[in-house]
C-alpha positions in Angstrom: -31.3 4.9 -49.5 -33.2 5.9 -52.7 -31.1 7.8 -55.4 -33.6 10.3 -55.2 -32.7 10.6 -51.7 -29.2 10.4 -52.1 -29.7 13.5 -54.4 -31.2 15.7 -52.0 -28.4 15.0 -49.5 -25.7 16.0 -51.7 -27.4 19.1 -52.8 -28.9 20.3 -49.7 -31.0 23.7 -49.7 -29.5 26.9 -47.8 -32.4 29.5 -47.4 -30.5 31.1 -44.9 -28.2 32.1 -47.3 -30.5 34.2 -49.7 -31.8 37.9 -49.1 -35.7 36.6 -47.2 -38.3 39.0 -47.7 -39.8 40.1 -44.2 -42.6 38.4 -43.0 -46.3 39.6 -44.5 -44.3 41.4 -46.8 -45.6 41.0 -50.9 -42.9 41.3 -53.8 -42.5 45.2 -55.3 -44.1 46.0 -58.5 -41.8 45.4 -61.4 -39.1 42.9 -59.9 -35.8 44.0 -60.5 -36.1 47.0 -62.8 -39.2 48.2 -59.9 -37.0 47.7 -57.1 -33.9 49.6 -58.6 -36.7 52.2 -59.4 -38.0 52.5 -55.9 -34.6 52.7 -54.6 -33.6 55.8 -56.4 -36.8 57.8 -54.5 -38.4 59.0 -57.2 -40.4 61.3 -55.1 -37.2 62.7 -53.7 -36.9 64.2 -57.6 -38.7 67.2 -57.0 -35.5 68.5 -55.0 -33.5 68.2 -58.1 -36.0 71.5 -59.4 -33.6 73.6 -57.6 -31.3 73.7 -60.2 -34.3 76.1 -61.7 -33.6 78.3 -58.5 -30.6 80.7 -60.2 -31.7 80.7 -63.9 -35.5 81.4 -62.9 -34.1 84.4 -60.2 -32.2 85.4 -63.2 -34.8 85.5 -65.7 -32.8 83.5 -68.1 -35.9 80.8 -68.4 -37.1 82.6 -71.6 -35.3 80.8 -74.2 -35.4 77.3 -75.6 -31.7 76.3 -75.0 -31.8 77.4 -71.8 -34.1 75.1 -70.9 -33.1 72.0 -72.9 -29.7 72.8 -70.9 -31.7 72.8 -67.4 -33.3 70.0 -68.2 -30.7 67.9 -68.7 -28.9 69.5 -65.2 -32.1 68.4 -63.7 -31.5 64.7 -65.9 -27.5 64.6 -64.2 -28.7 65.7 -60.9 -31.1 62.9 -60.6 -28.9 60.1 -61.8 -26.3 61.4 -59.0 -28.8 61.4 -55.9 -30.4 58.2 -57.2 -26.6 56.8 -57.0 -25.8 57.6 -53.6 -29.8 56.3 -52.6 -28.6 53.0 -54.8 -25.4 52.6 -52.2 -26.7 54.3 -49.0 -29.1 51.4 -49.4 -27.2 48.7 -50.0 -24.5 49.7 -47.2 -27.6 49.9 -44.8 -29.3 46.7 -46.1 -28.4 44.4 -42.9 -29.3 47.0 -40.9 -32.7 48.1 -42.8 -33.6 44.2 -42.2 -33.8 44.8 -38.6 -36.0 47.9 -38.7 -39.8 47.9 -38.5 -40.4 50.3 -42.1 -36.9 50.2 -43.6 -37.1 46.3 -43.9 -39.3 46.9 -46.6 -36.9 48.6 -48.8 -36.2 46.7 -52.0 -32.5 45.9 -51.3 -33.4 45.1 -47.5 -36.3 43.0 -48.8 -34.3 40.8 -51.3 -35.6 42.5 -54.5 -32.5 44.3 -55.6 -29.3 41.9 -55.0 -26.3 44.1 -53.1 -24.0 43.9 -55.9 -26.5 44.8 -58.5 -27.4 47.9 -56.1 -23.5 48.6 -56.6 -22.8 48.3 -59.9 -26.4 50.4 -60.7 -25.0 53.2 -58.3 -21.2 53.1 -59.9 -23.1 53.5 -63.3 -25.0 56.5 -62.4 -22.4 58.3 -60.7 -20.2 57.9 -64.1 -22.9 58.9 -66.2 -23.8 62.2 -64.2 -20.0 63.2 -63.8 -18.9 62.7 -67.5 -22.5 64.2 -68.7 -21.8 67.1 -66.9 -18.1 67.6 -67.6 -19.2 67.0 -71.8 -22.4 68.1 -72.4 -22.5 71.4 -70.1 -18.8 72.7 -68.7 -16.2 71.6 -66.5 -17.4 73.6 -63.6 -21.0 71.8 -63.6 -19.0 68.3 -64.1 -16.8 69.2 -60.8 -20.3 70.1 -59.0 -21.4 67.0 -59.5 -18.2 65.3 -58.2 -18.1 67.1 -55.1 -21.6 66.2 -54.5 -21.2 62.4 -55.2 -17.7 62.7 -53.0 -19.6 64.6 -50.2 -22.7 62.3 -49.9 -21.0 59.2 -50.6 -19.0 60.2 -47.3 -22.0 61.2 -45.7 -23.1 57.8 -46.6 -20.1 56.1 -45.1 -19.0 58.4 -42.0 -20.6 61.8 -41.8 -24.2 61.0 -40.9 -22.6 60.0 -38.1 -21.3 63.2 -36.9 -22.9 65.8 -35.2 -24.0 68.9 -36.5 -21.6 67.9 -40.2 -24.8 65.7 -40.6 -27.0 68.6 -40.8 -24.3 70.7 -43.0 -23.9 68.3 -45.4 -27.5 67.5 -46.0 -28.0 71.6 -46.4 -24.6 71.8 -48.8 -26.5 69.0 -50.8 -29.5 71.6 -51.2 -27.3 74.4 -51.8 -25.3 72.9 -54.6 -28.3 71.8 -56.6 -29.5 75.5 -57.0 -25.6 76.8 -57.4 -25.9 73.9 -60.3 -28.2 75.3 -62.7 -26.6 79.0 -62.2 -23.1 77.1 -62.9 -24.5 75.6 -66.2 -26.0 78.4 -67.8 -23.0 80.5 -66.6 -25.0 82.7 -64.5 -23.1 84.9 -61.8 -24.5 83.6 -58.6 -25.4 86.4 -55.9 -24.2 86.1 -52.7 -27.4 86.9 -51.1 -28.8 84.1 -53.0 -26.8 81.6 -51.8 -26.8 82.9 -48.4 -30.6 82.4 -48.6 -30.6 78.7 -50.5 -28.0 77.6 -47.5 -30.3 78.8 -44.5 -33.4 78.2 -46.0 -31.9 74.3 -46.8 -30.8 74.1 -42.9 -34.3 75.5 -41.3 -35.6 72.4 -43.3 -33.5 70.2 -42.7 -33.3 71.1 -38.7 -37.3 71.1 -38.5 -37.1 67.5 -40.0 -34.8 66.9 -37.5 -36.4 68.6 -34.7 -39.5 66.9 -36.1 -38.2 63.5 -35.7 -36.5 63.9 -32.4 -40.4 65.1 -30.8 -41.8 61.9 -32.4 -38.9 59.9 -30.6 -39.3 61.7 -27.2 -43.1 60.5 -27.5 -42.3 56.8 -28.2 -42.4 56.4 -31.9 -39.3 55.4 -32.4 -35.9 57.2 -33.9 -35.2 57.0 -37.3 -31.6 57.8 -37.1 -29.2 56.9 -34.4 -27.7 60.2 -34.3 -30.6 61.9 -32.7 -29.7 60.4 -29.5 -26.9 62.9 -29.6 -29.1 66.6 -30.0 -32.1 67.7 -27.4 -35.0 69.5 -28.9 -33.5 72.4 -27.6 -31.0 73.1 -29.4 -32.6 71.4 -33.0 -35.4 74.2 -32.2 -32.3 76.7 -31.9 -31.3 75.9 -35.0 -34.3 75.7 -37.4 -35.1 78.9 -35.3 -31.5 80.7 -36.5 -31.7 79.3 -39.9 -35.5 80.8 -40.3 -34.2 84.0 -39.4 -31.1 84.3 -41.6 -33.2 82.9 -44.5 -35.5 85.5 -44.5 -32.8 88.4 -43.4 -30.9 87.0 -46.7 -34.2 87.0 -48.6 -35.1 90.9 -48.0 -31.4 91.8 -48.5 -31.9 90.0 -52.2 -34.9 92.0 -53.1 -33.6 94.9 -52.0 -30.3 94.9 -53.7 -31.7 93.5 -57.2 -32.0 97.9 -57.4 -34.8 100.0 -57.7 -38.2 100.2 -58.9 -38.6 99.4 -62.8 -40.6 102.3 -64.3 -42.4 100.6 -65.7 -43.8 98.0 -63.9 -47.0 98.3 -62.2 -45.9 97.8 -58.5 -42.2 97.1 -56.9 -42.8 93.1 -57.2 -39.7 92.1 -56.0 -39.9 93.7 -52.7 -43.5 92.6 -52.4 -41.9 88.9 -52.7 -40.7 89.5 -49.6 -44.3 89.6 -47.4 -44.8 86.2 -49.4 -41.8 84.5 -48.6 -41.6 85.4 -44.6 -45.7 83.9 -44.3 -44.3 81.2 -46.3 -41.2 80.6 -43.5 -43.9 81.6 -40.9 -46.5 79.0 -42.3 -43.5 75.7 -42.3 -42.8 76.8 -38.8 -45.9 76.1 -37.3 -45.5 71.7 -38.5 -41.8 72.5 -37.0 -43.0 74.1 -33.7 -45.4 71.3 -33.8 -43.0 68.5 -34.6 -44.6 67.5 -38.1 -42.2 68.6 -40.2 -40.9 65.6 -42.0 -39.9 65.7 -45.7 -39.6 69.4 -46.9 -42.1 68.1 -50.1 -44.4 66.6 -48.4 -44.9 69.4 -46.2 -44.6 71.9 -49.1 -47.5 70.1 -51.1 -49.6 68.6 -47.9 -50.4 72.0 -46.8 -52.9 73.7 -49.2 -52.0 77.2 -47.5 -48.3 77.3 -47.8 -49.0 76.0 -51.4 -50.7 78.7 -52.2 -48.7 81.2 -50.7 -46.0 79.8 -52.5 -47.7 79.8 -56.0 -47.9 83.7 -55.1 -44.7 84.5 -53.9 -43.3 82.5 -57.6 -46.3 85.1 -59.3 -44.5 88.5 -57.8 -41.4 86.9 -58.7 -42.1 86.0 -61.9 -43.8 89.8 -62.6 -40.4 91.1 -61.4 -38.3 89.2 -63.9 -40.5 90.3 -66.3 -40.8 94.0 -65.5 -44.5 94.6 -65.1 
């Protein structure tokens, strides 16, 4: 035997053992730093705006440290979801191997190493908590940990449960727009909140709903748990959620007082015709089973974007008292 030979017997190769790409899939843009990157769902960001829902309803959005304060809320808020998508990720990894679209995930892919996907997440979640706690207030800082604790055991043993699947998902909504209220020290109404939570679950049920229709006609589930609900009752509950959401809505408007004298029409109730068409128009993808991701619905649907850039007008006219 060669000494070359004898080489490559001692130090025999072990693909097996390293992360494969899936078959016909090309390397992600940017290698490491462009996996990590796609793995935080960077279109999943726009949800973090919500932390604009309390200070904006408050009309507290008028001066410069107000914002510079919101905008680092929306900074945290990101690092936090972007850790629990960093280590929902790398838990799932083996799993996403074996699926048709979430084998081409970075980590499930081989771009991202587990462990790197780990540590990144850890990071994150250390630099949103303490950010929070030091640069804002204690109360933003314990947000932030609840919401890490809460979907990190979503990520682990929740999304497994029916109907706390759902709740969680809508809490995660709900404490994003109690957030930037929370920072700025903003009393939160409880008609606000009341509408956040239900409008979060009609969303979140019509994606649901959305996904179990596809199932039923042979597309495939995207989550194991559907095989627990019927359409009947997901309809039930994007149905009760719509309802409540706008009931909450109208009692909001309505209790923010009366008329201002001076402004040119009672904006603030007017808000209200805009936001039921706006409820109206999302529940015709969810009646028709096409309501996946609330943003790409939101900005897919020329219609419901503009009714939505109007509703945020009268809004805007009634904070400002013309």
């Amino acid at each position: 035997m060669t000494e070359r030979g004898a080489v490559l017997l001692e130090r025999p190769e072990h693909p097996e053992r390293r992360p494969r790409r899936p078959a016909g899939q090309p390397p992600g843009p940017g290698g490491l730093s462009g996996g990590l990157l796609r793995t935080a769902r960077p279109r999943q960001w726009v949800k973090n705006a919500l932390v604009l829902a309390a200070p904006a309803a408050a009309g507290e959005l008028g001066s410069v440290p107000a914002i510079a304060r919101l905008a680092l809320v929306f900074a945290l808020f990101t690092a936090a979801a972007s850790a629990v998508y960093l280590v929902n990720d790398a838990r799932d990894a083996e799993a996403d191997r074996a699926h048709p679209v979430k084998r081409r995930r970075p980590i499930a892919a081989g771009e991202v190493p587990v462990p790197v996907a780990y540590a990144t997440g850890a990071l994150l979640a250390a630099v949103a908590v303490v950010g929070a706690a030091t640069l804002c207030n204690a109360m933003t800082g314990a947000l932030l940990t609840a919401y890490l604790s809460m979907q990190l055991a979503y990520c682990v043993w929740l999304k497994h449960v029916l109907v706390v699947d759902m709740a969680v998902v809508t809490t995660g909504f709900l404490m994003r727009a109690m957030t930037g209220g929370v920072a700025l020290d903003i009393p939160l109404s409880r008609w606000f909140l009341i509408t956040t939570g239900f409008g979060a679950l009609f969303m979140v049920a019509a994606k649901r709903y959305s996904e179990a229709v596809q199932m039923a006609g042979g597309n495939g589930a995207t989550r194991a748990l559907l095989n627990e609900y019927t359409t009947g009752y997901l309809r039930f509950v994007w149905q009760l959620a719509a309802g409540v959401a706008v009931l909450a809505y109208c009692l909001w408007a309505l209790e923010a007082g009366g008329v201002d004298e001076e402004a040119l029409l009672p904006w603030r109730q007017l808000s209200m015709i805009a936001f039921t068409l706006a409820v109206l128009r999302y529940a015709v993808f969810a009646d028709r089973g096409t309501a996946g991701e609330p943003e790409d619905v939101v900005l897919g649907d020329r219609p419901l974007a503009v009714i939505g850039l109007v509703w945020a007008a009268m809004y805007a006219l009634a904070v400002a008292g013309l």
